[in-house]
C-alpha positions in Angstrom: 26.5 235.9 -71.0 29.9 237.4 -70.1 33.3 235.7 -68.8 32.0 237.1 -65.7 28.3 235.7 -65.7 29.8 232.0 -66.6 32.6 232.2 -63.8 30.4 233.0 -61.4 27.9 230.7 -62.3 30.6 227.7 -62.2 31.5 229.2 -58.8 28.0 229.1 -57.5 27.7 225.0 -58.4 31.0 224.3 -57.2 30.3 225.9 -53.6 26.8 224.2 -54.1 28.4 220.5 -54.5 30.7 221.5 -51.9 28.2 222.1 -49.2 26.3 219.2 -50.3 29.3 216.8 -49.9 30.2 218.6 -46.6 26.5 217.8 -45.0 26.7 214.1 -46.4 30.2 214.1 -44.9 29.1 215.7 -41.4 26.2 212.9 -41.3 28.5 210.2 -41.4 30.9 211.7 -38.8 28.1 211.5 -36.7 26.6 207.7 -37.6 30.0 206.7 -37.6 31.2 208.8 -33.2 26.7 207.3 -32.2 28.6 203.9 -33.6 31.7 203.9 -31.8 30.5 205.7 -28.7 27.0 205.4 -28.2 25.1 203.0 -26.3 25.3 199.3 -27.8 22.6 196.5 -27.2 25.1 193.3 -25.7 23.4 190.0 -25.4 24.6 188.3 -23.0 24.7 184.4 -23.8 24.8 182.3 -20.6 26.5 178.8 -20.9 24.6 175.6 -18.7 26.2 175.2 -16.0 28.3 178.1 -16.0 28.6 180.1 -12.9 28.1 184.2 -12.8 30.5 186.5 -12.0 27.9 188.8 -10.5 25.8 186.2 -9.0 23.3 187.6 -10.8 21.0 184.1 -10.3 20.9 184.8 -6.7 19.5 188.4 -6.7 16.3 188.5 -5.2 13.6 189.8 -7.7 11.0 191.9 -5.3 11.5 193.9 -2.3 9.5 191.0 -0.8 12.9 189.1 -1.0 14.6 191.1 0.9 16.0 190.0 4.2 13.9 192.5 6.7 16.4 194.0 9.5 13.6 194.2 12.6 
């Protein structure tokens, strides 16, 4: 093997690595902008006898509930 074969072969593995470390690297950009902008599952905890800010307790559940306008 020649100066030529080995450089290029060194070359070769170092753009491999490269790419490999640029995929992992693009993966986690991703993980990291679903983390910080994606959807996110809030639980709401409510306190006894602590009142809503929505009213959410008075929201009728069924069409049914509905005040009819005849």
């Amino acid at each position: 093997m020649n100066s030529q074969d080995k450089v290029i072969e060194s070359l070769t593995k170092t753009i491999e690595v490269m790419s490999n470390e640029l995929a992992l690297l693009r993966e986690q950009v991703a993980y990291l902008t679903q983390k910080l902008y994606g959807k996110s599952s809030e639980k709401v905890v409510h306190q006894p006898g602590q009142l809503s800010l929505f009213g959410e307790e008075n929201l009728p559940e069924e069409e049914s509930d509905l005040p009819r306008s005849d």
